[in-house]
C-alpha positions in Angstrom: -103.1 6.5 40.0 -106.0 7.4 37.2 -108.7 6.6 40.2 -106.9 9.2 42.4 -106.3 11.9 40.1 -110.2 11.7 39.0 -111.3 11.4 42.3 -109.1 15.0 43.0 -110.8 16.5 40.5 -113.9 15.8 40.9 -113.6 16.9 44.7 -112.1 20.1 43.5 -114.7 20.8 41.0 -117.2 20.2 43.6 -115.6 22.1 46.1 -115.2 24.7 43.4 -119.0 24.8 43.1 -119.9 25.9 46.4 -118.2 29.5 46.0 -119.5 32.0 43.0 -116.2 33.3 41.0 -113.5 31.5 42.3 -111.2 28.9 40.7 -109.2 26.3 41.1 -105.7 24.8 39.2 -105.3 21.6 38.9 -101.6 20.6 37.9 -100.2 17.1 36.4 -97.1 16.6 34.8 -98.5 16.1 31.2 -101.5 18.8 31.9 -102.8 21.9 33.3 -106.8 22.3 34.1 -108.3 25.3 35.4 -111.2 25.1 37.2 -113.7 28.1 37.1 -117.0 28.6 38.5 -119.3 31.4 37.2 -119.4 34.9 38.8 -122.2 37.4 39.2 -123.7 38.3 35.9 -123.2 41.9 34.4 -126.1 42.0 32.5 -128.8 41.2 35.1 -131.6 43.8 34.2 -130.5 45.4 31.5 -131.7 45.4 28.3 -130.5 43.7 25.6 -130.1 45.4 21.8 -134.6 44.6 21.5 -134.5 46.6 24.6 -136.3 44.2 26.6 -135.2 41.8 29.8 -136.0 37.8 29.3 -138.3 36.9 32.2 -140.2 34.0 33.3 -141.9 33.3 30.1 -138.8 33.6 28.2 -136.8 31.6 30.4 -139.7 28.9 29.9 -139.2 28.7 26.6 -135.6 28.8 26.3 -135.9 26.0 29.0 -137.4 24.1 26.6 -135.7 24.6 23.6 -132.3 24.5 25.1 -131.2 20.8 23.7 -131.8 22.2 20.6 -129.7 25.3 21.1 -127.3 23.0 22.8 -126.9 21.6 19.2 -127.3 24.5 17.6 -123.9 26.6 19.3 -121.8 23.6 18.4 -121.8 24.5 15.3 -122.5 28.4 15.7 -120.6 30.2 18.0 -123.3 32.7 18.2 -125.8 31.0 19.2 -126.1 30.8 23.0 -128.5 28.6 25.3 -128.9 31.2 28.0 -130.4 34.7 28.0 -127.3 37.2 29.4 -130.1 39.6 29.9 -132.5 38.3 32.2 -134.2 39.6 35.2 -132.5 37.2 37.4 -134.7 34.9 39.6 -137.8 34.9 37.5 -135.9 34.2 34.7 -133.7 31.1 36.4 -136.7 29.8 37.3 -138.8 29.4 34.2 -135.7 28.2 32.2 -135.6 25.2 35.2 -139.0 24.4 34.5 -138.2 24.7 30.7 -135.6 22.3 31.3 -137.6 20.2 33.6 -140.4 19.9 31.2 -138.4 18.2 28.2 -136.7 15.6 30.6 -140.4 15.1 32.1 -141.8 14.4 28.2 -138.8 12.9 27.3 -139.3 9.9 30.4 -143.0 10.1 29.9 -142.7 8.8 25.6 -139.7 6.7 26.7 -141.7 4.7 29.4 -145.0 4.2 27.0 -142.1 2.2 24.5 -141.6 -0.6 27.0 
């Protein structure tokens, strides 16, 4: 029964994936789960309180500090991993790289230990 519920759930929240702002309820006699995926974002080129928009170098860099902010909002509710005020595309892209960059340095010191 615990193999079929996961496996439902992980189908839905796939399925979820595919389409921007919908969601999905799951129900089970001992729980409720609601399954969300993110919608547009409001803030897409406009400035945030600085009066500037993150772009491609920003994005880099929060890229690669983002296991650290990962930490970091655990314990401070402020402190977010991803810049609500980005220029979109250019932004995405750099924090991917940012992202891609630690897991790239990360295998690179890992493999040298072996």
């Amino acid at each position: 029964m615990n193999k079929l519920f996961i496996s439902i759930a992980m189908l839905l929240v796939l399925l979820t994936g595919c389409a921007p702002g919908s969601s999905v309820e799951v129900n089970t006699p001992a729980t409720s789960i609601q399954l969300t995926t993110p919608g547009p974002n409001p803030e897409l080129d406009k400035p945030a309180e600085n009066g500037q928009v993150a772009s491609v170098a920003q994005g880099l860099w929060h890229g690669l500090i983002a296991p650290v902010t990962l930490v970091g909002s655990f314990f401070n509710p402020a402190m977010q991993m991803y810049e609500v005020h980005n220029d979109g595309k250019a932004y995405n892209l750099g924090f991917l790289f940012g992202v891609a960059l630690v897991f790239l340095i990360l295998g690179l010191i890992g493999g040298r230990r072996r």
